[in-house]
N, CA, C and O atoms as CSV, one atom per row, in Angstrom:
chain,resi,resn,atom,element,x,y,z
A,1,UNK,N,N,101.389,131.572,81.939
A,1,UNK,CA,C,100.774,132.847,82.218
A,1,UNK,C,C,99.703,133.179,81.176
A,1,UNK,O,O,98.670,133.733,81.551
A,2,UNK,N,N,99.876,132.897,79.997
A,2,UNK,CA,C,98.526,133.193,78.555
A,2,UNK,C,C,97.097,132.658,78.936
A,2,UNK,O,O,96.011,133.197,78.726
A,3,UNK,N,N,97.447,131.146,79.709
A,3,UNK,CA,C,96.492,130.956,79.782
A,3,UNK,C,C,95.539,130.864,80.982
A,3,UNK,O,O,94.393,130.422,81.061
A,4,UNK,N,N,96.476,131.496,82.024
A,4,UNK,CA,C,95.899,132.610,83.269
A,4,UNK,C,C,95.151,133.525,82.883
A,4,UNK,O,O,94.046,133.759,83.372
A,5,UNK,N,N,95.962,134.484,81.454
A,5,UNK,CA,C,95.220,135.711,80.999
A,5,UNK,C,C,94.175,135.486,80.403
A,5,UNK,O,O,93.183,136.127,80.751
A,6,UNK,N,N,94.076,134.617,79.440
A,6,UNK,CA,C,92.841,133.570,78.729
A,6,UNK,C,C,91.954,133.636,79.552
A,6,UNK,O,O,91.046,134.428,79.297
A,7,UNK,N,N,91.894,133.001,80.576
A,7,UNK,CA,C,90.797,132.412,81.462
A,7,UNK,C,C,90.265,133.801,82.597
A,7,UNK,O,O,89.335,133.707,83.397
A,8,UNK,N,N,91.188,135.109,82.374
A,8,UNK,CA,C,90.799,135.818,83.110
A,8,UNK,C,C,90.998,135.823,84.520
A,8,UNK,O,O,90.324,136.572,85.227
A,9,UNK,N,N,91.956,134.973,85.050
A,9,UNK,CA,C,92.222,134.998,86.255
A,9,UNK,C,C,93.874,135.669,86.584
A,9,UNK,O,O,94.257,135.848,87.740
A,10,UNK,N,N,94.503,135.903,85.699
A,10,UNK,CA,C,95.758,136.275,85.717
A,10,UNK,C,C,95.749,137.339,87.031
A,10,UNK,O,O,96.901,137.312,87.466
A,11,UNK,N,N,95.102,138.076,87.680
A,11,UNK,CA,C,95.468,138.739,89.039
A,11,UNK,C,C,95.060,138.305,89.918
A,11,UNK,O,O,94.593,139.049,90.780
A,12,UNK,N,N,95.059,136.779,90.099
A,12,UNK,CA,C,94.519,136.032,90.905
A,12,UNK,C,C,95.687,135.163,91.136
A,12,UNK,O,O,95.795,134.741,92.287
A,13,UNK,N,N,96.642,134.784,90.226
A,13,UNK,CA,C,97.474,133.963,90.060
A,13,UNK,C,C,98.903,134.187,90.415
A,13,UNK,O,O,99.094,135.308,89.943
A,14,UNK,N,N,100.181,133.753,91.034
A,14,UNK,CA,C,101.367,134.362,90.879
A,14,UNK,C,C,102.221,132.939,90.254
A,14,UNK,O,O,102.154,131.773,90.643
A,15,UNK,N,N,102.807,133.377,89.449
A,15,UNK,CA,C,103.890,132.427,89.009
A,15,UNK,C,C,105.437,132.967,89.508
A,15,UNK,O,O,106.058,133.948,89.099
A,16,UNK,N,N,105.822,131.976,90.530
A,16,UNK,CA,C,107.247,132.616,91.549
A,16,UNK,C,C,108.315,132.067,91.146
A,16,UNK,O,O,109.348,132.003,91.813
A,17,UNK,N,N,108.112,131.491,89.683
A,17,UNK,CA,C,109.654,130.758,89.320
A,17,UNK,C,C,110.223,129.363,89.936
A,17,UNK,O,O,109.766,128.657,90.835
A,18,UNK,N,N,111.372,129.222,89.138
A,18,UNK,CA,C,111.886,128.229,90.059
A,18,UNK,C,C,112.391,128.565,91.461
A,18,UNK,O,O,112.736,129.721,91.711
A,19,UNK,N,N,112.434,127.853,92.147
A,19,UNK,CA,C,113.103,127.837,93.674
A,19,UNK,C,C,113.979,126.732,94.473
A,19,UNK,O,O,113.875,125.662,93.874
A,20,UNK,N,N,114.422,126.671,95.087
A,20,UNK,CA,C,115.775,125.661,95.238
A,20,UNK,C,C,115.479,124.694,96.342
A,20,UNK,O,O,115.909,123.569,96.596
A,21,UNK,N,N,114.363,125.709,97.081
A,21,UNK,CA,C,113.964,124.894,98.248
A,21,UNK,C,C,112.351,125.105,98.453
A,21,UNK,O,O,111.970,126.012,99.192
A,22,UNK,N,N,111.509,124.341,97.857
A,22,UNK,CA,C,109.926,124.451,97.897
A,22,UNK,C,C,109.181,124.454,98.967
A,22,UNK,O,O,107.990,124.763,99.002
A,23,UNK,N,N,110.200,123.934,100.335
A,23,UNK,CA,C,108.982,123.301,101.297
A,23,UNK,C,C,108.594,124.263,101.902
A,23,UNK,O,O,107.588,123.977,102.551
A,24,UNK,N,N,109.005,125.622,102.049
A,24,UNK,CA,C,108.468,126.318,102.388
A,24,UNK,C,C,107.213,126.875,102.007
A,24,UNK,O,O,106.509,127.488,102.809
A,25,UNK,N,N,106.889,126.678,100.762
A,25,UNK,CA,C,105.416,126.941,100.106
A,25,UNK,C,C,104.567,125.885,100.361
A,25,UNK,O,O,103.390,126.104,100.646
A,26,UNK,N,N,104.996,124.815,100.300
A,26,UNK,CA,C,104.087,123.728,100.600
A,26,UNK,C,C,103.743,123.741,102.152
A,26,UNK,O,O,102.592,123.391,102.412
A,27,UNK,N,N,104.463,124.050,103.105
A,27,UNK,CA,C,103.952,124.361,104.416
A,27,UNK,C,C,103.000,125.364,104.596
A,27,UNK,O,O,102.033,125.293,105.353
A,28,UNK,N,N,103.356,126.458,103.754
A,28,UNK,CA,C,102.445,127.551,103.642
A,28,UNK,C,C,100.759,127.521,103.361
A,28,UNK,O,O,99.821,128.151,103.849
A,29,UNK,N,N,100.899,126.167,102.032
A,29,UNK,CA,C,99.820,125.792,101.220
A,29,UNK,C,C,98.528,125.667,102.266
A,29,UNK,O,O,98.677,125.868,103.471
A,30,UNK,N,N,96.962,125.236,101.547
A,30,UNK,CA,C,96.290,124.531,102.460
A,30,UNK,C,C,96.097,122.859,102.106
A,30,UNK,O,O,96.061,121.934,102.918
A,31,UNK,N,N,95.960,122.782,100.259
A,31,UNK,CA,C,96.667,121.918,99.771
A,31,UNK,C,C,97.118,121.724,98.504
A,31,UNK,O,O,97.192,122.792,97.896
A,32,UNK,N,N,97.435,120.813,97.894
A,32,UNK,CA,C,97.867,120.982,96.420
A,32,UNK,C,C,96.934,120.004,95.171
A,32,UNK,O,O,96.675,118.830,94.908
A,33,UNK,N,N,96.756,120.946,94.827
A,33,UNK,CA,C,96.174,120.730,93.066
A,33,UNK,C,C,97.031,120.062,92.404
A,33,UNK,O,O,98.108,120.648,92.297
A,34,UNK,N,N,96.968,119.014,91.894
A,34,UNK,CA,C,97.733,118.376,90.879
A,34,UNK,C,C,97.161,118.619,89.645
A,34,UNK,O,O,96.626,117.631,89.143
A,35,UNK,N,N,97.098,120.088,88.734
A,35,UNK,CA,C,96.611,120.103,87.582
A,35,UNK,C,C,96.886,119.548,86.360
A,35,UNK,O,O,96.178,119.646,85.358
A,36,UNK,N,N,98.252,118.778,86.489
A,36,UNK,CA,C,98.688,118.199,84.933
A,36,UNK,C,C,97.693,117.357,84.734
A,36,UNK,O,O,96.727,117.212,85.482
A,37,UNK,N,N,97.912,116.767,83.696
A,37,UNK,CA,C,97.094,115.891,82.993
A,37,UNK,C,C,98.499,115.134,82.241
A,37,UNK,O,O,98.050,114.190,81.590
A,38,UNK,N,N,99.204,115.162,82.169
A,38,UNK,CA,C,100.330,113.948,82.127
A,38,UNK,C,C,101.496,113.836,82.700
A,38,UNK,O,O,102.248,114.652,82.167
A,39,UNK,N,N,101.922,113.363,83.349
A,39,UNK,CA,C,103.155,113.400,84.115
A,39,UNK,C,C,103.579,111.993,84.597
A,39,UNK,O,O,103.015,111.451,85.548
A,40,UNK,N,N,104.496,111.474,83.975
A,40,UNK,CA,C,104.231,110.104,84.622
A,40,UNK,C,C,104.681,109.151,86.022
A,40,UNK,O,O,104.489,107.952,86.229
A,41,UNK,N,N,105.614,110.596,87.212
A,41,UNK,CA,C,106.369,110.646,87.796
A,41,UNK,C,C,106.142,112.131,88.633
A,41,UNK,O,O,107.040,112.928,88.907
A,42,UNK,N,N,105.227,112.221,88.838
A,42,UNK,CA,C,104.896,113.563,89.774
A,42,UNK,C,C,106.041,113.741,91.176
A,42,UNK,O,O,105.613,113.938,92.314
A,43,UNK,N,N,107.202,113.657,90.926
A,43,UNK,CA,C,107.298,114.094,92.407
A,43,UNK,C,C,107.143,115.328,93.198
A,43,UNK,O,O,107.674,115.694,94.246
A,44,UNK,N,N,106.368,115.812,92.504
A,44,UNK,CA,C,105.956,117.288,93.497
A,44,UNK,C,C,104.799,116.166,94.128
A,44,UNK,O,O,104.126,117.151,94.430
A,45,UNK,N,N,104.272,115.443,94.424
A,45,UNK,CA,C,103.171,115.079,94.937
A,45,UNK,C,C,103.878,114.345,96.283
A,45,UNK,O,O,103.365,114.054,97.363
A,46,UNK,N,N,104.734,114.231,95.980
A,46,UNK,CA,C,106.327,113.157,96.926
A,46,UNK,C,C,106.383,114.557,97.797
A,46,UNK,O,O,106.215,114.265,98.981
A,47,UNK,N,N,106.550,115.881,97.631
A,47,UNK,CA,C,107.119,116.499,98.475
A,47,UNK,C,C,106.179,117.399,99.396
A,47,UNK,O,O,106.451,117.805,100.526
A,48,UNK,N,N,104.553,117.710,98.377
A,48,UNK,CA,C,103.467,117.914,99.400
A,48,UNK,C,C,103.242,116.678,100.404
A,48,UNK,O,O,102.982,116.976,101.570
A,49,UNK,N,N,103.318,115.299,100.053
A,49,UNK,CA,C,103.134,114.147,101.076
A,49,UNK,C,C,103.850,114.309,101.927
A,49,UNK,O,O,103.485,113.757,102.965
A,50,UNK,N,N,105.102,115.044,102.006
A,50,UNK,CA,C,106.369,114.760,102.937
A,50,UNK,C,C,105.787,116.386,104.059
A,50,UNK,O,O,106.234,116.528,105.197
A,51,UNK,N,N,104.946,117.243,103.532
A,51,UNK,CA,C,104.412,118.408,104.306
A,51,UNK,C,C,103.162,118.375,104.435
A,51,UNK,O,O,102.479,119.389,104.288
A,52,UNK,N,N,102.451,116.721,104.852
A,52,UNK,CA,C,101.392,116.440,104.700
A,52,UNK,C,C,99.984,117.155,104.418
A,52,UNK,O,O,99.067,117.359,105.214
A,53,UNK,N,N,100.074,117.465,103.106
A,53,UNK,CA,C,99.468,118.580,102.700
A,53,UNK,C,C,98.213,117.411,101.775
A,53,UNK,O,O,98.497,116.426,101.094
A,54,UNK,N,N,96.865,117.970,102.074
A,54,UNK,CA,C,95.766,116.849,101.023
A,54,UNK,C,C,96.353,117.318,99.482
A,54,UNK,O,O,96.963,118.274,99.003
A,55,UNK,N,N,95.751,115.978,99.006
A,55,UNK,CA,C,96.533,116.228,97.315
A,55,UNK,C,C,94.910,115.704,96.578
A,55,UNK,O,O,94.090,114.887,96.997
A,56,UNK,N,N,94.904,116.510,95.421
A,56,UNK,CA,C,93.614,116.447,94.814
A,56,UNK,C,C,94.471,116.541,93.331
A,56,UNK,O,O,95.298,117.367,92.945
A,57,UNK,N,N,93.811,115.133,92.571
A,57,UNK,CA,C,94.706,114.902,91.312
A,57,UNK,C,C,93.626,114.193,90.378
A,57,UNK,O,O,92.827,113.367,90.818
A,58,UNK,N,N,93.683,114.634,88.918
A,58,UNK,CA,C,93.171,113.860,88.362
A,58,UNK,C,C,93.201,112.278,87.916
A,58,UNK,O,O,94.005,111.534,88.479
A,59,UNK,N,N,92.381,111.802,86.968
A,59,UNK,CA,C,92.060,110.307,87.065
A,59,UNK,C,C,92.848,110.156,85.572
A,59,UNK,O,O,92.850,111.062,84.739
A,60,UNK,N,N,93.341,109.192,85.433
A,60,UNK,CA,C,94.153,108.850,84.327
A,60,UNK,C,C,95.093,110.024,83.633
A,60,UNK,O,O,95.082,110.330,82.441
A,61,UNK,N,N,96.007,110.674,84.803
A,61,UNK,CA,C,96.558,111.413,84.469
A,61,UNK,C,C,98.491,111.585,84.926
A,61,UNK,O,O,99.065,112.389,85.660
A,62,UNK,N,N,99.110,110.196,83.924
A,62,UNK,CA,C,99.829,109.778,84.227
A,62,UNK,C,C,100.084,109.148,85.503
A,62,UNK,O,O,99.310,108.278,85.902
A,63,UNK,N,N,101.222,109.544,86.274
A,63,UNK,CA,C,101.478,108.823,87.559
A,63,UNK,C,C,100.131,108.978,88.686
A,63,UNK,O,O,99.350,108.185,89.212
A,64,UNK,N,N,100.280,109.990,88.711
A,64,UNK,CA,C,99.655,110.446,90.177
A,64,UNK,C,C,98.525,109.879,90.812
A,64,UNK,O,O,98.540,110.161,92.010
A,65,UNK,N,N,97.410,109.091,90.435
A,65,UNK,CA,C,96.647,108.258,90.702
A,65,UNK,C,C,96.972,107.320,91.123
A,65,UNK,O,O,96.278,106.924,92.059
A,66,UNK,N,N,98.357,106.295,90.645
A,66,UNK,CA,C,99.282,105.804,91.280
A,66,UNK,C,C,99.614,106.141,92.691
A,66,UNK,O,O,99.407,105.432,93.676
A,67,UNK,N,N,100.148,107.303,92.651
A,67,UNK,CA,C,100.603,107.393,93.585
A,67,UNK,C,C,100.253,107.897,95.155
A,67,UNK,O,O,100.898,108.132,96.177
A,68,UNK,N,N,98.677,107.926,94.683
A,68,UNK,CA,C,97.940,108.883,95.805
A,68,UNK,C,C,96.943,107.195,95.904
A,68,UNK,O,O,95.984,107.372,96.655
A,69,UNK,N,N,96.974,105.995,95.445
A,69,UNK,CA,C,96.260,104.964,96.442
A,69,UNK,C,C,96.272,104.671,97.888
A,69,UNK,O,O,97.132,104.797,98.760
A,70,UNK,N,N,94.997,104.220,97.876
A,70,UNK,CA,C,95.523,103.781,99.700
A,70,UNK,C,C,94.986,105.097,100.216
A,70,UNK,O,O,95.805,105.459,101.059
A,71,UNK,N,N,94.106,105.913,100.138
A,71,UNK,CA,C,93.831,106.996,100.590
A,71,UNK,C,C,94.447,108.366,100.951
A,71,UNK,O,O,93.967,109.264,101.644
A,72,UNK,N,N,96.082,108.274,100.060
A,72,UNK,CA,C,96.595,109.059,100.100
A,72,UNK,C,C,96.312,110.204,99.297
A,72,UNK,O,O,97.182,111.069,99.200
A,73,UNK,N,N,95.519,110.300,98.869
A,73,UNK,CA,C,94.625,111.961,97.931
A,73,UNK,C,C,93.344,111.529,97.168
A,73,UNK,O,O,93.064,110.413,96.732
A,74,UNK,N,N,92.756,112.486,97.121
A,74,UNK,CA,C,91.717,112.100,96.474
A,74,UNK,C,C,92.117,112.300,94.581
A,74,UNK,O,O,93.174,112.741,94.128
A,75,UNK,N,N,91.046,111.875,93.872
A,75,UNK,CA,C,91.044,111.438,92.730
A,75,UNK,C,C,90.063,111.839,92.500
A,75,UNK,O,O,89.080,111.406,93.101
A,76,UNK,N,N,89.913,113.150,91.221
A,76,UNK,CA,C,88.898,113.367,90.681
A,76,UNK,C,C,88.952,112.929,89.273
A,76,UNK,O,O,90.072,112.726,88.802
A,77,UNK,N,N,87.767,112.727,88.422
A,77,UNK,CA,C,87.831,112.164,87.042
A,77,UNK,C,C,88.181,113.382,86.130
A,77,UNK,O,O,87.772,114.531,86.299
A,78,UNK,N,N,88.951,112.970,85.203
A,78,UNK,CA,C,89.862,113.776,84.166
A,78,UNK,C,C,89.219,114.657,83.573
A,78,UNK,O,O,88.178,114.521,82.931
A,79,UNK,N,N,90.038,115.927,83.842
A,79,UNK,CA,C,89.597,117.152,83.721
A,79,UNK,C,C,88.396,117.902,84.062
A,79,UNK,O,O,87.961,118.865,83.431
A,80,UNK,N,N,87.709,117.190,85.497
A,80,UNK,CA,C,86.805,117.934,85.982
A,80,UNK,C,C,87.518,118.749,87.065
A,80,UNK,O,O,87.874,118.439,88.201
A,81,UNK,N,N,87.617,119.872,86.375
A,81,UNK,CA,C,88.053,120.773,87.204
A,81,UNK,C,C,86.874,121.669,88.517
A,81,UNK,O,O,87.343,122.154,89.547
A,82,UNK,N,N,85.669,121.711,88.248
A,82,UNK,CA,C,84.916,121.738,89.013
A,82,UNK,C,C,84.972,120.686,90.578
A,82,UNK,O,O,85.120,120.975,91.766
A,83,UNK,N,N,84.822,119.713,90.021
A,83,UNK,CA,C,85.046,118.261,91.461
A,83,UNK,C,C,86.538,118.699,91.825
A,83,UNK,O,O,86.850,118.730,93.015
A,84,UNK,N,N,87.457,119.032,90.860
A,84,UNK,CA,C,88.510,119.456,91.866
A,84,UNK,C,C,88.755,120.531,92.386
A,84,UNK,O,O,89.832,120.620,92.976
A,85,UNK,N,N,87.734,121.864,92.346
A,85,UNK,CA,C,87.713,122.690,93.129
A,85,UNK,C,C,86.464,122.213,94.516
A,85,UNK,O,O,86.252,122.803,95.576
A,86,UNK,N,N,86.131,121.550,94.228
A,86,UNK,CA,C,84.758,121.110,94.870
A,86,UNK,C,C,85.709,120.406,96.208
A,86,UNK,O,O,85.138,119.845,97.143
């Protein structure tokens, strides 16, 4: 959340906690942002794929480049957050 407020977007943003059963947001979604930058085992990217939702992830950013080959998400280069709003 600090760095929601940081960036000035904090009433733009909701942080809803944990939840027990996600797929309901991911159905909801249009698609998902993979914003980490290390993770070496994303399975949130496992469970937007399973609500075939597009996945937009950065480039050398642990697993997820991995796991989105084969045209399964696109790949933007690390930490251009612009190309991944783009």
């Amino acid at each position: 959340m600090e760095d929601a407020k940081r960036s000035g977007i904090a009433e733009c943003v909701h942080f809803l906690g944990p939840k027990s059963d996600s797929q309901p947001y991911f159905v909801a979604a249009d698609a998902m942002a993979m914003t980490s930058r290390q993770d070496p085992f994303p399975c949130v990217l496992h469970e937007a794929m399973v609500c075939g939702k597009p996945i937009v992830a950065f480039d050398n950013a642990g697993g997820a480049p991995e796991a989105l080959v084969g045209g399964a998400g696109i790949i933007v280069p690390y930490g251009d957050v612009v190309e991944m709003a783009n």
